[in-house]
OpenMM code with the backbone's topology and positions (N, CA, C; nanometers):
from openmm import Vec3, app, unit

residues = "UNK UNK UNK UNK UNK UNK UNK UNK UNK UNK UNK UNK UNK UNK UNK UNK UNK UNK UNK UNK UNK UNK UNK UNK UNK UNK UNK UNK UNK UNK UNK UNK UNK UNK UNK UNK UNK UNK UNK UNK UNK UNK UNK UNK UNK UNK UNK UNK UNK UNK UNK UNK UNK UNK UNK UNK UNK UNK UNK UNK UNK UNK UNK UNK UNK UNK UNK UNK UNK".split()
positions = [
    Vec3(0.0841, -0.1177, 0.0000),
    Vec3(0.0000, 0.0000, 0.0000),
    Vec3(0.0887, 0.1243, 0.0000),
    Vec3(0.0351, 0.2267, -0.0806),
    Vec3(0.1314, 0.3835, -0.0960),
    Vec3(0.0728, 0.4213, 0.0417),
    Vec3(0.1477, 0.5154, 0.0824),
    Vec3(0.1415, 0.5844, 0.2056),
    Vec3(0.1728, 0.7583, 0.1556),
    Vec3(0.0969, 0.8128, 0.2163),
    Vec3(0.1343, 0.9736, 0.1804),
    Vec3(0.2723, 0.9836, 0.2027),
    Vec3(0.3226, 0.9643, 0.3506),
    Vec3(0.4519, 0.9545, 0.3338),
    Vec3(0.5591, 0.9193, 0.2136),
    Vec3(0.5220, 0.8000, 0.1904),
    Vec3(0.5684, 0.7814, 0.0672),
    Vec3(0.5913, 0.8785, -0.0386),
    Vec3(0.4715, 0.9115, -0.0532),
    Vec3(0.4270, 1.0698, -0.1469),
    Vec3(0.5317, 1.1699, -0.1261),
    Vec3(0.4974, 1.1911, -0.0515),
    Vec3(0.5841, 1.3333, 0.0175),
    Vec3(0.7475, 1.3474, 0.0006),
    Vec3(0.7933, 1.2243, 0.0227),
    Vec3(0.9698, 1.1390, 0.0322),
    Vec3(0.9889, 1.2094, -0.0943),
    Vec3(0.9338, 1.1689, -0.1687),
    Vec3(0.9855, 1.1188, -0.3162),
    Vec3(0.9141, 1.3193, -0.4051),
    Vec3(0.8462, 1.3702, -0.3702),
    Vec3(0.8494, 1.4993, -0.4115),
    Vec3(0.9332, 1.6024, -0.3180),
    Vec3(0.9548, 1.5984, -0.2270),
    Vec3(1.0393, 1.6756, -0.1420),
    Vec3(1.1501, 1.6419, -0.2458),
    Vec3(1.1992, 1.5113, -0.2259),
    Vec3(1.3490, 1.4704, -0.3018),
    Vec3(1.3422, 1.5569, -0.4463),
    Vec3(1.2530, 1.5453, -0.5314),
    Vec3(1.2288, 1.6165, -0.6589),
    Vec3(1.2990, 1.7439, -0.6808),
    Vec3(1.1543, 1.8190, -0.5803),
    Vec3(1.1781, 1.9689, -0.5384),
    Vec3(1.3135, 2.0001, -0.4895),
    Vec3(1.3991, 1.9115, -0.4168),
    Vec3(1.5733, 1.9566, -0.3864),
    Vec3(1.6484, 1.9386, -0.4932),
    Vec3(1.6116, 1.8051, -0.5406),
    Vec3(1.6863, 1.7938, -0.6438),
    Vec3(1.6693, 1.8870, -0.7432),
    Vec3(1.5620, 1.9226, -0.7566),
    Vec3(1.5766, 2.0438, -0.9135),
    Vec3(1.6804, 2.1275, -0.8702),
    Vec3(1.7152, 2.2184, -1.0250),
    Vec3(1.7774, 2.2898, -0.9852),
    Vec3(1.7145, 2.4494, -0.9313),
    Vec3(1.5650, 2.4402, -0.8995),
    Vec3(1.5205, 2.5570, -0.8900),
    Vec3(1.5063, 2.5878, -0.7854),
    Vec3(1.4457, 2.7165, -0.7472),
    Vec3(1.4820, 2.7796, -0.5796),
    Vec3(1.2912, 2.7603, -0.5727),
    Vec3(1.2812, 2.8086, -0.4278),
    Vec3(1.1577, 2.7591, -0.4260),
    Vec3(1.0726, 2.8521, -0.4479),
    Vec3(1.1188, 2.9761, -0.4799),
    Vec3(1.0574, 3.1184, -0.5339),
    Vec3(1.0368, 3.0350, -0.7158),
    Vec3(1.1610, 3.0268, -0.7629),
    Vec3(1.1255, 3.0324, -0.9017),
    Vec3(1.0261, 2.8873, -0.8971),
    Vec3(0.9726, 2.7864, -0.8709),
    Vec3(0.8655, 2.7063, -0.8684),
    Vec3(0.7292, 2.7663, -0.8316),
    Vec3(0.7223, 2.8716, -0.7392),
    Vec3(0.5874, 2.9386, -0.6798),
    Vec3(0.5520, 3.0278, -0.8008),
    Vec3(0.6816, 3.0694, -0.8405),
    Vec3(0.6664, 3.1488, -0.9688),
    Vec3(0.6087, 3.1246, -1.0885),
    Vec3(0.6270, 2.9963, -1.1272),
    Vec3(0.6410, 2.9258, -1.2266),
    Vec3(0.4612, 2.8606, -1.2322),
    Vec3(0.4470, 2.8220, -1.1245),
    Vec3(0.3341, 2.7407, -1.0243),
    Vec3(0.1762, 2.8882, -1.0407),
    Vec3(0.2763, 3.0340, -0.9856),
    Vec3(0.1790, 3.1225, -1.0169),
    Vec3(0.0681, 3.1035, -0.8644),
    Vec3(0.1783, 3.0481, -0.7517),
    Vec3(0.1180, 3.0047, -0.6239),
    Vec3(0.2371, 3.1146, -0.5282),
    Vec3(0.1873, 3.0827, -0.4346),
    Vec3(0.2973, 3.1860, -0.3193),
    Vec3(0.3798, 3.0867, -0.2661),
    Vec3(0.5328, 3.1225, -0.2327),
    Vec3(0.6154, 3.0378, -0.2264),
    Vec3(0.6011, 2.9594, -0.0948),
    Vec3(0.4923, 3.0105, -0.0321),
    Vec3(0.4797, 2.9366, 0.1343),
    Vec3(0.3938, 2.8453, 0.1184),
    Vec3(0.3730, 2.8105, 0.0100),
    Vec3(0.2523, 2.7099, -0.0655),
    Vec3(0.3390, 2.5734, -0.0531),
    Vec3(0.4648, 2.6579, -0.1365),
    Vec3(0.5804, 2.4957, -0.2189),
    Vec3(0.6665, 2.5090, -0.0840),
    Vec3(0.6956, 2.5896, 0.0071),
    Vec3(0.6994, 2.5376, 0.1240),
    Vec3(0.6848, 2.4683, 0.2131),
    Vec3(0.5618, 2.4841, 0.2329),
    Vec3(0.4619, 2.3592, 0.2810),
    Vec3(0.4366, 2.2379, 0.2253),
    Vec3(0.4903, 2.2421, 0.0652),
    Vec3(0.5320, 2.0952, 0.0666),
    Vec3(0.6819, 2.0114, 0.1458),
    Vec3(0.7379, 2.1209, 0.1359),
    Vec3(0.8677, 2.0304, 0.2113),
    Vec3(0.8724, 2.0365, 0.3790),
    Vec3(0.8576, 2.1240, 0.4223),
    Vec3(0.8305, 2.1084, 0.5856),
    Vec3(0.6981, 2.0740, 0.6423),
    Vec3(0.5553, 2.0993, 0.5535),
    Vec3(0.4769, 2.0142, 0.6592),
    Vec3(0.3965, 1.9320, 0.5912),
    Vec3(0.3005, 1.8483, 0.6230),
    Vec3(0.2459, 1.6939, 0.5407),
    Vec3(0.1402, 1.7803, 0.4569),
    Vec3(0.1985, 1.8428, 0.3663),
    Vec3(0.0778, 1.8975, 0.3013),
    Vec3(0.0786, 1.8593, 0.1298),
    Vec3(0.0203, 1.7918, 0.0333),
    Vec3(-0.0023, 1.7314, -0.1255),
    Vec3(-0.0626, 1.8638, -0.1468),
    Vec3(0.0182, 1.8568, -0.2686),
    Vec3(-0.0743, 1.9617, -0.3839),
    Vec3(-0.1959, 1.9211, -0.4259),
    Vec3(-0.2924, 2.0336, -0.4956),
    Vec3(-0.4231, 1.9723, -0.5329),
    Vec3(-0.3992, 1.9249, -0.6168),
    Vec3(-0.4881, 1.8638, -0.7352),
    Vec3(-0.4288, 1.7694, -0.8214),
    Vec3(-0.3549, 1.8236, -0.9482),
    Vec3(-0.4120, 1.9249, -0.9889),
    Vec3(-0.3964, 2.0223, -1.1012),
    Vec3(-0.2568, 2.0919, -1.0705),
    Vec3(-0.2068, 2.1605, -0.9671),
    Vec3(-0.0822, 2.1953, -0.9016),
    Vec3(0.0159, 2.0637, -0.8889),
    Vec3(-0.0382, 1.9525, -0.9107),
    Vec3(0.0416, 1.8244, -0.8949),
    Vec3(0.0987, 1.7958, -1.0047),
    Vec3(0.0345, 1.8238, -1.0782),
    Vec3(0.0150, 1.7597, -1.2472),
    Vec3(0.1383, 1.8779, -1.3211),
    Vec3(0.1037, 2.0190, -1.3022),
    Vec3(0.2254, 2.1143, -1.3094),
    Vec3(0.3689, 2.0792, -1.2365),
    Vec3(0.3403, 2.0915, -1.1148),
    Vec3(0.4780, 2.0749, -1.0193),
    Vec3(0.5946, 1.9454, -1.0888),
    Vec3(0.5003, 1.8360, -1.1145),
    Vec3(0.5991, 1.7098, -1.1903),
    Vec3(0.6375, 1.8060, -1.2916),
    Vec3(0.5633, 1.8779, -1.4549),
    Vec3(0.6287, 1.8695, -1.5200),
    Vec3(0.7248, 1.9464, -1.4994),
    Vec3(0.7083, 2.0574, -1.4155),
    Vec3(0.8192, 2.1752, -1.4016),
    Vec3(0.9275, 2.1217, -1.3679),
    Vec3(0.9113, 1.9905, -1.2410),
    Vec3(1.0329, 1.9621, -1.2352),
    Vec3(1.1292, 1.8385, -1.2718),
    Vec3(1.0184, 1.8211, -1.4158),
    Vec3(1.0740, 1.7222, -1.4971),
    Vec3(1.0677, 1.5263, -1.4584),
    Vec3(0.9939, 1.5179, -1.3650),
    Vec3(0.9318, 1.3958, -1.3034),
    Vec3(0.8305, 1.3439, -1.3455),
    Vec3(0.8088, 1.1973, -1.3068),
    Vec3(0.6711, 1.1497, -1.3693),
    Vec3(0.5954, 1.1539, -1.2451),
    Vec3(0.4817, 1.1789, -1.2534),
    Vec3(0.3492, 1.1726, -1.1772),
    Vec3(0.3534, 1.0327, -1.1160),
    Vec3(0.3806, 0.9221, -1.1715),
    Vec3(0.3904, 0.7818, -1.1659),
    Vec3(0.5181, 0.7338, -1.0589),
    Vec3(0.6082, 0.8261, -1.0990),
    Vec3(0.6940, 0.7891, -1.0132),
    Vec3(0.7061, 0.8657, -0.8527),
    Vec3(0.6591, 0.9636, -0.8411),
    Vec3(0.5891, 1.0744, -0.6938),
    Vec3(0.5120, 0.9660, -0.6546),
    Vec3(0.4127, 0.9058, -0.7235),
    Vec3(0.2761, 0.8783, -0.6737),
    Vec3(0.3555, 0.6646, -0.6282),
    Vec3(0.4682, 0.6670, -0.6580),
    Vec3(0.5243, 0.5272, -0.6464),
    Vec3(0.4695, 0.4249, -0.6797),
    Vec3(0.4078, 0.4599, -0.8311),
    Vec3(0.3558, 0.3578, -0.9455),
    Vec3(0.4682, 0.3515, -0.9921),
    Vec3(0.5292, 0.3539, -1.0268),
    Vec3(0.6754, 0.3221, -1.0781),
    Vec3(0.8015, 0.3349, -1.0442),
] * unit.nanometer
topology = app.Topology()
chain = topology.addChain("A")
for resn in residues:
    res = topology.addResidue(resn, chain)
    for name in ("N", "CA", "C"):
        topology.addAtom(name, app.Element.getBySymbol(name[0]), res)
């Protein structure tokens, strides 16, 4: 079974790994940067539509965040 945790591991890791700051993603996103914040310090998923952006921006599959693949 996926676990949000799970979720979270594996987009936090994303979001560091890019090479972007977390301004230019809020930017990019067209969200406030305490948004993509709150993905990395507290248990908070994007809605789905912000999910679906956030992978491609940062070049990830949806499949692989979501640990279908």
């Amino acid at each position: 079974m996926i676990s949000k945790g799970e979720i979270l591991l594996r987009l936090r890791g994303a979001i560091l790994d890019s090479d972007l700051t977390i301004n230019e993603i809020a930017d990019r996103l067209k969200i406030d940067n305490k948004v993509v914040s709150g993905y990395l310090e507290k248990d908070i998923l994007p809605a789905p539509d912000v999910f679906a952006n956030l992978c491609d921006i940062l070049g990830v599959s949806a499949d692989y965040i979501c640990c279908l693949k």
